[in-house]
C-alpha positions in Angstrom: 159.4 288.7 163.6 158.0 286.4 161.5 159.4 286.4 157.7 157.3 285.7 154.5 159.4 285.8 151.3 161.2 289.1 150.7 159.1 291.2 153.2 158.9 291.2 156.6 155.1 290.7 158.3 155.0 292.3 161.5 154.5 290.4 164.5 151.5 290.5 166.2 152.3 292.0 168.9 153.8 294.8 167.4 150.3 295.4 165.4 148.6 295.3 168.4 151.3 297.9 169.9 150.3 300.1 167.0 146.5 299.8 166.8 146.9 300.3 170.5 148.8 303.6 170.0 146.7 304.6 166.9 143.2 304.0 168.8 145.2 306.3 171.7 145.8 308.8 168.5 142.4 308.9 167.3 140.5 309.2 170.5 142.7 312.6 171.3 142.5 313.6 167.8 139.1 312.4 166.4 137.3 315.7 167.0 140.1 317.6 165.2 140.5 315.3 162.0 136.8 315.5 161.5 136.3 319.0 161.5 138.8 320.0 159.0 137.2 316.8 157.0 140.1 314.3 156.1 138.6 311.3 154.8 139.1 308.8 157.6 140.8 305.8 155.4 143.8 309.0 155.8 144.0 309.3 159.8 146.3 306.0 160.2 148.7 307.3 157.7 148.4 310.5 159.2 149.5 309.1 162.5 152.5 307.3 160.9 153.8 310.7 159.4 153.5 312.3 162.7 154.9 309.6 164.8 157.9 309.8 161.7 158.4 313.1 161.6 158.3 312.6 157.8 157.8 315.4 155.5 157.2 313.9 151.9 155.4 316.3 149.9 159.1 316.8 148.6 158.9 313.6 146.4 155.7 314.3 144.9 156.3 317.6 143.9 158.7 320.1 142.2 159.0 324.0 143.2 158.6 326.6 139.8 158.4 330.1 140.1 155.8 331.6 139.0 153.7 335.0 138.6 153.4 336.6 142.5 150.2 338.8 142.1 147.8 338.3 138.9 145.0 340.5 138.6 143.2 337.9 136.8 140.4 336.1 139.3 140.2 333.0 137.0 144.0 332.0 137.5 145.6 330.6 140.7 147.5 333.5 142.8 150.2 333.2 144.8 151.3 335.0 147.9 155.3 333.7 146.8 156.8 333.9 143.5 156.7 330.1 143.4 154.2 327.0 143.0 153.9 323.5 143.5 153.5 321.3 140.7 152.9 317.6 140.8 156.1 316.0 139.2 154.1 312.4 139.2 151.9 310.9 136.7 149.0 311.5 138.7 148.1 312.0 142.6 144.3 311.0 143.0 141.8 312.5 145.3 141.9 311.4 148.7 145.0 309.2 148.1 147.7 310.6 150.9 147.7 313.5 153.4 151.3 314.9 153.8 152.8 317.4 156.5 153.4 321.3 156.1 155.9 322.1 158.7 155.3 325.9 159.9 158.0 328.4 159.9 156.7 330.1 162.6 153.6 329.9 165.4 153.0 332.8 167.7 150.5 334.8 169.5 149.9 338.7 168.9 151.3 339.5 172.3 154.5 338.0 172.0 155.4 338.6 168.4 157.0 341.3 168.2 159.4 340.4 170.6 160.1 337.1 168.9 161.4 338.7 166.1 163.2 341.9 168.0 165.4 338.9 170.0 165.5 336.0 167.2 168.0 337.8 164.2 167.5 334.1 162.2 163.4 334.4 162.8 163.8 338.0 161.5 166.3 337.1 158.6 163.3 334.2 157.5 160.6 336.8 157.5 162.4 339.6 155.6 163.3 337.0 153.2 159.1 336.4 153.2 157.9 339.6 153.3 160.8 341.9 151.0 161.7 344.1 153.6 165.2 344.5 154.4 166.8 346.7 156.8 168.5 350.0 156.2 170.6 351.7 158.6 170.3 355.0 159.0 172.5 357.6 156.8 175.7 358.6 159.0 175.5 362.5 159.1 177.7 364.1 156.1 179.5 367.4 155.5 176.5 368.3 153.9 174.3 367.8 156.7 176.6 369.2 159.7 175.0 372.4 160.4 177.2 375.2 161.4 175.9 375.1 165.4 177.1 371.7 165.7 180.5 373.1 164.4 180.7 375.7 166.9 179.6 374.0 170.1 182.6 371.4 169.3 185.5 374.0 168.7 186.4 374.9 172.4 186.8 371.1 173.2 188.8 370.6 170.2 191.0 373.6 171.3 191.0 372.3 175.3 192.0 368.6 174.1 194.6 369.3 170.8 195.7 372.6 172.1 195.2 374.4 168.8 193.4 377.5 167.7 189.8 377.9 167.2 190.5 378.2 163.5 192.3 375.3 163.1 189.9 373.3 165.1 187.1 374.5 163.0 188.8 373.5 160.0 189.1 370.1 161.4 186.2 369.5 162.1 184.7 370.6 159.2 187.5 368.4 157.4 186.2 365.4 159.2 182.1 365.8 158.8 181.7 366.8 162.4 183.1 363.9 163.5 184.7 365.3 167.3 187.3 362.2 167.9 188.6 362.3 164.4 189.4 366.5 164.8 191.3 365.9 168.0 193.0 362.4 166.9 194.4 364.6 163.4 195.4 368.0 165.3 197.3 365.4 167.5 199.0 363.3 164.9 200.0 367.1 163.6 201.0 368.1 166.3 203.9 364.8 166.9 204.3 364.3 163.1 204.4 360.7 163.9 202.0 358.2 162.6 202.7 355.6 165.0 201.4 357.5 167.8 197.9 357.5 167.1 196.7 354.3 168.6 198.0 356.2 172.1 196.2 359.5 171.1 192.6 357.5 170.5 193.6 355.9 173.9 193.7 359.3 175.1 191.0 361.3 173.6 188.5 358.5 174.7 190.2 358.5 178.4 189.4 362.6 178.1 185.9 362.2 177.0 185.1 359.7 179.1 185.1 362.7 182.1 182.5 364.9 179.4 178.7 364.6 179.4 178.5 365.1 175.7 180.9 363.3 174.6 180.8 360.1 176.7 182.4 357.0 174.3 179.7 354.5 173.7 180.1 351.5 176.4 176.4 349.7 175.1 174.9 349.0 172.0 173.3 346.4 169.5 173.9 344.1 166.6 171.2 342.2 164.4 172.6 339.1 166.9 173.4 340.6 170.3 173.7 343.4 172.4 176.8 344.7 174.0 177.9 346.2 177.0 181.2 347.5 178.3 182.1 348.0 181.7 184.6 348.0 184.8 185.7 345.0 186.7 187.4 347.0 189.5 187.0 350.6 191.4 188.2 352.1 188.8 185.6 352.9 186.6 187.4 354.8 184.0 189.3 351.4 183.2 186.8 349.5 181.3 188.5 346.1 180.9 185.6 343.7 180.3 182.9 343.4 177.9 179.4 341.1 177.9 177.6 339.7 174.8 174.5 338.7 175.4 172.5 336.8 172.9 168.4 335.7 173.6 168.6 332.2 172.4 165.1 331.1 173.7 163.9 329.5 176.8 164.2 325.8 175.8 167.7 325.9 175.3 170.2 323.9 178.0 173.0 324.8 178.5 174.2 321.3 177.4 173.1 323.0 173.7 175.9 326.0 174.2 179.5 325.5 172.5 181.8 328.9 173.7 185.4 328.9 171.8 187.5 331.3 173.4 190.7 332.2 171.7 192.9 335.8 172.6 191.8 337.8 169.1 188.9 335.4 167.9 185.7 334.1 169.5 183.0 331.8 168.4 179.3 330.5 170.0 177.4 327.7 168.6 173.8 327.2 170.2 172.4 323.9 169.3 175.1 323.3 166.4 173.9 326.6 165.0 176.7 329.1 165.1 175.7 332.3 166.5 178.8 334.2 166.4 181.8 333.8 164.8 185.1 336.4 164.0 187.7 338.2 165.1 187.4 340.5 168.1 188.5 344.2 168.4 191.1 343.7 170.5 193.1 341.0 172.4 191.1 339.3 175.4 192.4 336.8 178.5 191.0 333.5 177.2 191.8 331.9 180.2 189.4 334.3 182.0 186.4 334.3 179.2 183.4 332.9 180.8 179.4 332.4 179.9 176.2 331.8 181.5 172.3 331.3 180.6 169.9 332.4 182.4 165.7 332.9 181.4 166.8 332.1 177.4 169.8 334.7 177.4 173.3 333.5 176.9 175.9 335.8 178.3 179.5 336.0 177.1 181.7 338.0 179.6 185.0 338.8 178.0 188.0 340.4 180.2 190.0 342.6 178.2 193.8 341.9 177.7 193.9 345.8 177.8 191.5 348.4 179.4 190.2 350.6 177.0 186.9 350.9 175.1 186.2 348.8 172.1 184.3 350.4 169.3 182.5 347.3 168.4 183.3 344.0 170.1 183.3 341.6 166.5 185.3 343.5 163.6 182.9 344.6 160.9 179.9 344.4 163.2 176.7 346.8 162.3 175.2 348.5 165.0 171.7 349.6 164.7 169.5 351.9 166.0 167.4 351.1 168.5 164.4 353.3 167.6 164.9 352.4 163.4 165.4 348.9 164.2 161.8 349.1 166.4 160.0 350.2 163.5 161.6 348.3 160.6 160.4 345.4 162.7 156.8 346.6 162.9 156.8 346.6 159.3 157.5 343.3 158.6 155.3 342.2 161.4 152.5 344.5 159.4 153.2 342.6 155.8 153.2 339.5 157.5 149.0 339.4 157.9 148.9 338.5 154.4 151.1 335.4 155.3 149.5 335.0 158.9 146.5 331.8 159.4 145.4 331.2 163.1 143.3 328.9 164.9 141.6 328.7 168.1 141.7 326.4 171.2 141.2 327.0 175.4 143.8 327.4 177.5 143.8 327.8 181.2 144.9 331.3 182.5 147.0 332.6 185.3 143.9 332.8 187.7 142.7 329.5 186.6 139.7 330.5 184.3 139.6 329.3 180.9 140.1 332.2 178.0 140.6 331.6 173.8 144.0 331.6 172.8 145.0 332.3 169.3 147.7 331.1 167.6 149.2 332.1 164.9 151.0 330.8 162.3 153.3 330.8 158.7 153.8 327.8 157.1 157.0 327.4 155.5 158.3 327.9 151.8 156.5 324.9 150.7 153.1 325.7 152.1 153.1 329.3 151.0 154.0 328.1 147.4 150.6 326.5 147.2 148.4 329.3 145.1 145.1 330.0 145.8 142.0 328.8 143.5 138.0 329.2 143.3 138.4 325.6 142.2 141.2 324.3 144.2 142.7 320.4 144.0 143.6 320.5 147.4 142.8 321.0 150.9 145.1 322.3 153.5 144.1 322.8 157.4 145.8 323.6 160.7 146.6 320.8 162.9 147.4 320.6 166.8 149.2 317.3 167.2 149.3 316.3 171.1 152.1 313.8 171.4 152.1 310.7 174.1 154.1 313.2 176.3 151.5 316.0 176.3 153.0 318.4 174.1 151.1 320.0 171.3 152.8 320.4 168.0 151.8 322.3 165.5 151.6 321.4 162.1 149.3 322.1 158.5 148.1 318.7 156.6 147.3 318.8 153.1 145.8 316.2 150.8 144.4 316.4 147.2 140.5 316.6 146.9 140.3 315.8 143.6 142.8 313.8 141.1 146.4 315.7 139.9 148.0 315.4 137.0 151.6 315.7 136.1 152.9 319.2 135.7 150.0 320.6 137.5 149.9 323.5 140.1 148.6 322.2 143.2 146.3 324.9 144.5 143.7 325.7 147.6 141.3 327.8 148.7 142.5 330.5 151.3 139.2 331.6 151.9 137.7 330.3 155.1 134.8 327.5 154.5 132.0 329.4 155.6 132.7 332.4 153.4 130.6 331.4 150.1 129.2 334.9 148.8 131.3 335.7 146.0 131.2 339.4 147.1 132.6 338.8 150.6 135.3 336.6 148.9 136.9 339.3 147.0 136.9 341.1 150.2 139.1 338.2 151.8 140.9 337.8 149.0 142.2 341.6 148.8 144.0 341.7 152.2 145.9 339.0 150.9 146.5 339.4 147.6 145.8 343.1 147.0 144.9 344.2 143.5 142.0 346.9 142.5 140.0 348.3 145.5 137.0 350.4 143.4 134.9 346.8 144.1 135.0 347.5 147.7 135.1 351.7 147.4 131.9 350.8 145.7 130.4 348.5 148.5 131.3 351.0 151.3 129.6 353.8 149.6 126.2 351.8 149.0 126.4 350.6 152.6 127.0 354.5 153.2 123.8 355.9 150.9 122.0 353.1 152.8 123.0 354.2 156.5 121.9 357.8 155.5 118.6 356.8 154.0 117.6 354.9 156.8 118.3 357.6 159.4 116.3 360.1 157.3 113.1 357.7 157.8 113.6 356.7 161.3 110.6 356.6 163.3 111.2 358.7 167.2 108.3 357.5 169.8 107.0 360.3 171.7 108.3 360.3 175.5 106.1 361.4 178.3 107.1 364.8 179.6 106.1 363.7 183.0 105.8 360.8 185.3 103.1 359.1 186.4 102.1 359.3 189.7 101.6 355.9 190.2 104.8 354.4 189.3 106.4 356.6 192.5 108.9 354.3 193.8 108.8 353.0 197.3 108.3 349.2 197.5 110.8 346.8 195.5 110.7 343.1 195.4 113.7 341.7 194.4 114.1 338.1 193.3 116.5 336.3 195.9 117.6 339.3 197.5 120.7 338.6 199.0 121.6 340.9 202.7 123.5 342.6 200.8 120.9 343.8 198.3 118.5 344.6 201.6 121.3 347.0 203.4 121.2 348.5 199.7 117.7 349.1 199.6 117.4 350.1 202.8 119.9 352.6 202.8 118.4 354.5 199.8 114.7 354.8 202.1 113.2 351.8 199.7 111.1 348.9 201.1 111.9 345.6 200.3 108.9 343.1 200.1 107.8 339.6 199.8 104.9 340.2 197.0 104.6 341.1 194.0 101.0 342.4 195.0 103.0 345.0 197.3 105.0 346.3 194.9 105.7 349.2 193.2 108.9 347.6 191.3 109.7 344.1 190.5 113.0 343.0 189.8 113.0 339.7 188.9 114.6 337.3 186.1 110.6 335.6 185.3 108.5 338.4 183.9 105.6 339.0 185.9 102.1 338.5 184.3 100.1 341.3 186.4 102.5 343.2 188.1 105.4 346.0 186.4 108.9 344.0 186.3 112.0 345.1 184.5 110.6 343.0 181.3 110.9 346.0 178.9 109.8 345.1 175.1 113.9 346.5 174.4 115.2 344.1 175.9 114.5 341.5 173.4 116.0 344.2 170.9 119.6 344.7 172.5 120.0 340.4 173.8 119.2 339.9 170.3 121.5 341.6 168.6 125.6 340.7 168.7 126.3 344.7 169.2 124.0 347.8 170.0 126.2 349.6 167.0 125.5 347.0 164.5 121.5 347.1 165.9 121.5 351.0 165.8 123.2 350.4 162.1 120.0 348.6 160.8 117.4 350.7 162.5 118.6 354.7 162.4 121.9 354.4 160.3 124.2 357.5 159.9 124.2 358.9 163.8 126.5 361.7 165.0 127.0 359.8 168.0 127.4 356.2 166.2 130.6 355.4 165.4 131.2 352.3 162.5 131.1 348.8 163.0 131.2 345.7 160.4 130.1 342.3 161.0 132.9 340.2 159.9 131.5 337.5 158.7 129.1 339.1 156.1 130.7 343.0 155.8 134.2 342.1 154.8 133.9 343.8 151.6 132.2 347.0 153.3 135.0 347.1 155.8 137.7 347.0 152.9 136.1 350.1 151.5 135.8 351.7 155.0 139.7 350.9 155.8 141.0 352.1 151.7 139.1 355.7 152.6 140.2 356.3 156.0 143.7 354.2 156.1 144.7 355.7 159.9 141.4 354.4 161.5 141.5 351.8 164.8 139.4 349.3 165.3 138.7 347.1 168.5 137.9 343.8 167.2 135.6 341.5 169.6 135.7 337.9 169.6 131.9 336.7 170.8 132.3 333.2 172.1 129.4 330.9 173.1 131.5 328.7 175.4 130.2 329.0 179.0 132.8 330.8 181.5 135.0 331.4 178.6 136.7 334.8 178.2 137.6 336.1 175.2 140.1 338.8 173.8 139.7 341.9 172.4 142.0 343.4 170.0 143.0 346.7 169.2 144.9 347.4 165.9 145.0 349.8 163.2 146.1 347.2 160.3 143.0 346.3 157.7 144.7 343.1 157.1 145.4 342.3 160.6 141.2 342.5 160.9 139.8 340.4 157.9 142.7 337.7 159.0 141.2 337.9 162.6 137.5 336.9 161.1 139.3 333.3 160.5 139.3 332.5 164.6 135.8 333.3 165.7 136.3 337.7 165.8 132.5 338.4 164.3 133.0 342.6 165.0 135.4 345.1 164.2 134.4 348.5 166.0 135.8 352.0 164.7 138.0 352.9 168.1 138.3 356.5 169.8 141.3 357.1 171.5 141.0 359.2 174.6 140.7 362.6 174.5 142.1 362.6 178.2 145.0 360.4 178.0 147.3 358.9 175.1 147.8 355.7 176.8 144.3 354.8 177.9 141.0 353.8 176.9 138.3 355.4 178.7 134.1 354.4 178.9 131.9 356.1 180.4 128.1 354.4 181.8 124.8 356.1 182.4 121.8 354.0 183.6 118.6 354.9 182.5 115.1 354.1 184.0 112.1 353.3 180.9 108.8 353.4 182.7 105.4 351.7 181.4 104.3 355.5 180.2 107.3 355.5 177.7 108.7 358.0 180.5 113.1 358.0 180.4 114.7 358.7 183.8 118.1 359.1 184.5 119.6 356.4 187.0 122.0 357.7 188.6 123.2 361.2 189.0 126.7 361.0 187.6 127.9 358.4 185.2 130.5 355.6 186.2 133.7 355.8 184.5 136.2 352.5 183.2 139.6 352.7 181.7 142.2 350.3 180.2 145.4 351.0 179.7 147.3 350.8 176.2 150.0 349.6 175.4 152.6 352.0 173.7 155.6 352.6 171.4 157.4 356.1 170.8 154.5 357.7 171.8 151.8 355.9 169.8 149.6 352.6 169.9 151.0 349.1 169.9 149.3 348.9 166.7 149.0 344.7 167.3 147.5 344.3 171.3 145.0 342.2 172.9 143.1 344.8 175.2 143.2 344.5 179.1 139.7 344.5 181.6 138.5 347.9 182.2 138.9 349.1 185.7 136.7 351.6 187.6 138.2 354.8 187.9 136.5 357.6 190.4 134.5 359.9 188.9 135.8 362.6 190.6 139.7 361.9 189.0 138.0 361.9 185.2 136.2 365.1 186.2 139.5 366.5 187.1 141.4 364.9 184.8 138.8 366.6 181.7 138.7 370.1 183.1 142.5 370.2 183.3 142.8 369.2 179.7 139.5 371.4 177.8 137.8 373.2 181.0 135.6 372.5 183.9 132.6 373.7 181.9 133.3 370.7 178.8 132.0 368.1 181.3 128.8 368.8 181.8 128.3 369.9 178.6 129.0 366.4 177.6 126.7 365.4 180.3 124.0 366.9 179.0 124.6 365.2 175.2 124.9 361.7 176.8 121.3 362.5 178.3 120.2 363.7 175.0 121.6 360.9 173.4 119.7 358.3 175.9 116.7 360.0 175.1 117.2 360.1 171.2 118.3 356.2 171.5 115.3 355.2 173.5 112.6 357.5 171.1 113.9 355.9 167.8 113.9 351.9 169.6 110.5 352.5 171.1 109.2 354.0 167.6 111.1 350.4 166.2 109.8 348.1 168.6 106.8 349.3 171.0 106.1 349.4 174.4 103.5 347.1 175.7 102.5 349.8 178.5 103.3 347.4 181.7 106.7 346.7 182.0 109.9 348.8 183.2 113.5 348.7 181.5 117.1 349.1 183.4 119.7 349.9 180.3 123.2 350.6 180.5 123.8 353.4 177.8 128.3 353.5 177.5 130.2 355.7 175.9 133.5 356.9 175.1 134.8 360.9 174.6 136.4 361.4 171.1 137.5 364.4 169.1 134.8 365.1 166.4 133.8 367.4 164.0 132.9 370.1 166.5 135.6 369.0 168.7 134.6 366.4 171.9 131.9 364.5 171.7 130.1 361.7 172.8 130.1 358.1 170.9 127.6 355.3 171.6 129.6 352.2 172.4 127.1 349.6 173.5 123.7 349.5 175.5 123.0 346.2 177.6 119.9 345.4 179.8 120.5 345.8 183.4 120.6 343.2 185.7 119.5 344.6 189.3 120.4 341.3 191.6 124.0 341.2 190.0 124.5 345.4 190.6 122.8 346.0 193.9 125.5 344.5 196.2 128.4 346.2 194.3 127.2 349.7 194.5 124.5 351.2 197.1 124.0 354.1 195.4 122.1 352.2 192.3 118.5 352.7 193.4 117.6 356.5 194.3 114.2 357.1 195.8 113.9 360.0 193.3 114.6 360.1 189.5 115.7 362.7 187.6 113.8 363.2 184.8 115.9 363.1 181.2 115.8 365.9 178.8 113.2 366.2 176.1 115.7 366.5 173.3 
């Protein structure tokens, strides 16, 4: 290296390394850096930071507290009771980019079991969000009922050899608490103090061989979980004990540190020390042993002494499982406000490519930047893929315009596209709460609207009859494949070559002189991002529509909608334009969770029924209907097709954070069952006949909207799901979608019936 007075000059070829890594840098990352709009001058220092690892914002700025939540829109807010404030002369626009290091990135399947096996990721958000942990109330003398008294006595009386009044008295004297009774009618009985370590021994030996009053060999701490067992045949010696902590699957075991001593035992996992104090009891350190396998470390413990501990650490808290569950759910719930996401592809198990959000909290530091209408600077997500291949997550942040000493540094947390000042304070509440009548009054006008325009919307007349000459008996069907022919064929159609021949064409070209499935509607339901959101616009308020909000423009609406009816699900749909690209749906009852989700690309949010036939499952039911040029309706088909997804549950309710699995087709026959066990045979058909009547309505009031040009047919899909309503089960419109006949024919052979039956005139 060359040397030019005090500083060193790089060489050149280690400025050609660099450029040479850099141009590497940019090529992978050059797409990314421009669309979250960092000046280009900042992408080399940038790279240097990343390639560093160096998180600077430190020297540049001092951390105040400050006001959490204020109600006043013209001052910055913060979602922390701290800010950032420029402890510099100045910091001009443009002049540096610096790192934000997250706290945490995850998905919304694997969250909640992030924080149920990581205690120091739990600890971190509870600090975040507020909520602590409280252990359940042990039951008092107050709270022992007097049947819990008397179903103890005779074992008290079989295991102390007292009378049944003195063993009431004792148990009463110790709060119900069945070990304690027997241990002090014992101790009474030798009038020796020293004896009672041998009498617990005892009593726990003794209720070891009873149901009800089996000593607890398994439980949980915050940090691990514990279980007790045998080592040999005799399972009433229970001489060993495992720990098992879930340390994460990239941890080697090169990373684990085990200290064995007889009374004292301490784990370190990657210089971080899990566990550390005395145990219960004495243990063979010689024999102490650990292993990891799939993320878990296991400590197995052999007991100087076979007996059963009471808790393996001394002063240990155990917690309930079922508590614990939902404390966890809590904070996962307060955490939206905290939660940003972005998108990217990933390749999935079957090897198609589906959108995978992440999501993620930025640490103290980022969260202490407030938010502003006018902010100073800009902060992004940022996926840094390293020369290895791995992606990195990160936030950068750089000042847009010039910072003076002493001044908050603030951004804008609403997304870029959001700029109606309306649908801003609609973002802006899920995250900083405040007053809600602004959005109470935005629901109820979109409300008075809905039940105007349903008041005024125009039904078409449909023909009573057919007309003869659309009888159906020749098809042509564009490429028909053989499977599409044995289809045909076995339904007594004719499959031609000519249009001229035909009585139907099926064909993805409109025909110019000849009856296709072209339909005028069709142009109605491709246009439109949902048939709800369509319906919304056109006929408003329908007993058979349930709600939907377009994220991106009804964010204030859905506030209102979500403050008046707080228990309401909502299936949130994520409508990508990336060929062969699935995306998720989500299901989740959390208003917060909903507006956060418009960030990643979700456009819809779709009131949710829950199955009136099963808890745990999503049910949709499909009718196809036939539109003829004479504005006649036919029913397709003569039952409807039935799809289901499962849900995923907790104690009997709805994960209320899940991506949604693909339907599957269940037999018609099973939900026919399945609904007449549950309300009675007769409430199928009764439903039946309300879908029809609903096809019918839909079709009147979207021929009335649109026209019919008199020449073409129309194919639709009409799905619905069973919900409990007003007057108990009903029918709700879930989306309507133009048939294709080429892409159905081949999967079911019953789709084309020689004869149609006719809908009902409702």
């Amino acid at each position: 290296m060359a040397i030019g007075g005090n500083n060193p000059i790089p060489s050149v070829d280690a400025a050609s390394t660099f450029m040479l890594q850099y141009g590497q840098f940019e090529a992978t990352h050059k797409q990314q850096l421009e669309s979250v709009g960092l000046a280009k001058p900042l992408w080399q220092a940038l790279y240097r930071k990343l390639t560093q690892e160096s998180f600077d914002l430190g020297d540049y700025v001092v951390l105040y507290g400050s006001e959490r939540n204020t109600t006043d829109a013209s001052k910055p807010r913060g979602i922390t009771e701290h800010k950032l404030c420029l402890k510099g002369a100045k910091l001009g626009a443009e002049s540096n980019v610096f790192l934000v290091d997250h706290a945490w990135t995850t998905t919304i399947d694997a969250a909640i079991m992030q924080l149920n096996s990581n205690p120091y990721l739990l600890e971190r958000m509870e600090s975040l969000t507020g909520i602590r942990y409280v252990p359940p109330k042990k039951v008092g003398l107050d709270t022992v009922t007097d049947e819990e008294i008397e179903q103890n006595v005779p074992i008290v009386v079989a295991q102390a050899n007292v009378s049944e009044e003195r063993a009431r008295e004792l148990l009463v004297s110790s709060n119900g608490n069945l070990i304690e009774a027997i241990m002090a009618a014992e101790d009474e009985a030798s009038g020796n103090d020293k004896v009672q370590q041998a009498l617990h021994e005892k009593i726990m030996g003794n209720m070891a061989n009873q149901g009800d009053g089996e000593p607890e060999t398994a439980w949980r701490t915050r940090d691990y979980s514990c279980t007790q067992y045998a080592l040999g045949d005799d399972k009433q010696a229970i001489d060993a004990i495992d720990l098992r902590v879930d340390i994460g699957a990239g941890v080697a075991s090169k990373d684990v540190k085990c200290e064995f001593a007889p009374k004292h035992l301490k784990v370190s996992v990657m210089g971080q020390v899990v566990i550390d104090g005395e145990l219960y009891a004495s243990i063979d350190a010689k024999e102490a042993t650990w292993t990891l396998e799939g993320g878990v470390l296991t400590v197995s413990l052999v007991k100087a002494k076979a007996e059963v501990w009471p808790e393996a650490i001394a002063g240990e808290e155990h917690i309930d499982e079922k508590e614990h569950s939902k404390h966890i759910q809590r904070v996962f719930g307060a955490l939206w406000r905290h939660f940003q996401g972005y998108e990217f592809l990933r390749q999935a198990a079957d090897g198609s490519l589906e959108n995978q959000t992440n999501w993620y909290i930025q640490d103290e530091v980022g969260l202490s930047i407030q938010h502003s209408d006018t902010p100073n600077v800009a902060c992004a997500p940022f996926l840094y893929v390293t020369p290895q291949g791995q992606m990195v997550p990160y936030s950068i942040m750089w000042p847009t315009s010039e910072i003076r000493q002493d001044e908050s540094l603030t951004r804008d947390y609403c997304p870029a596209w959001l700029k109606d000042a309306d649908q801003r304070q609609g973002y802006l509440h899920a995250i900083f709460q405040g007053p809600t009548q602004f959005a109470l009054d935005a629901y109820e006008k979109m409300c008075d609207g809905w039940q105007a325009t349903a008041k005024t919307a125009t039904r078409a007349t449909l023909a009573s009859q057919p007309v003869a000459a659309h009888t159906v008996s020749n098809v042509l069907v564009s490429g028909a494949t053989p499977e599409v022919t044995q289809a045909l064929e076995k339904q007594g159609l004719r499959l031609v070559d000519q249009a001229s021949e035909a009585d139907l064409v099926f064909d993805d070209v409109a025909q110019t002189s000849q009856a296709s499935n072209h339909h005028p509607l069709n142009s109605v339901f491709f246009s439109s991002q949902s048939t709800v959101f369509a319906f919304q616009n056109v006929v408003g308020a329908q007993s058979w529509l349930r709600t939907g909000f377009l994220l991106r423009s009804q964010l204030t609406e859905f506030t209102g909608a979500a403050l008046m009816d707080p228990h309401s699900w909502w299936v949130l749909t994520n409508d990508t334009t990336v060929p062969n690209v699935k995306a998720q749906r989500i299901l989740t009852n959390n208003p917060t969770t909903v507006v956060r989700h418009a960030d990643v690309g979700y456009s819809t949010a779709l009131q949710c029924v829950p199955s009136v036939v099963s808890p745990d499952e999503l049910h949709v039911c499909t009718r196809l209907a036939l539109l003829t040029p004479d504005d006649g309706l036919y029913l397709w088909t003569p039952q409807m097709w039935v799809h289901k997804l499962r849900v995923q549950m907790r104690e009997d309710k709805m994960e209320p954070y899940q991506v949604l699995p693909d339907e599957i087709e269940v037999p018609y026959s099973e939900f026919k069952q399945a609904m007449g066990g549950r309300f009675g045979a007769e409430l199928l058909p009764e439903l039946e006949c309300k879908v029809d009547d609903i096809v019918a309505d839909i079709v009147r009031i979207m021929l009335g909207f649109d026209g019919s040009d008199g020449r073409n047919f129309g194919i639709f899909s009409f799905r619905f799901s069973f919900g409990k309503g007003v007057d108990g089960v009903a029918p709700y419109l879930q989306d309507v979608e133009p048939v294709s006949i080429s892409d159905h024919l081949s999967a079911d052979a019953e789709l084309l019936p020689k004869k149609w039956k006719q809908a009902r005139a409702a």
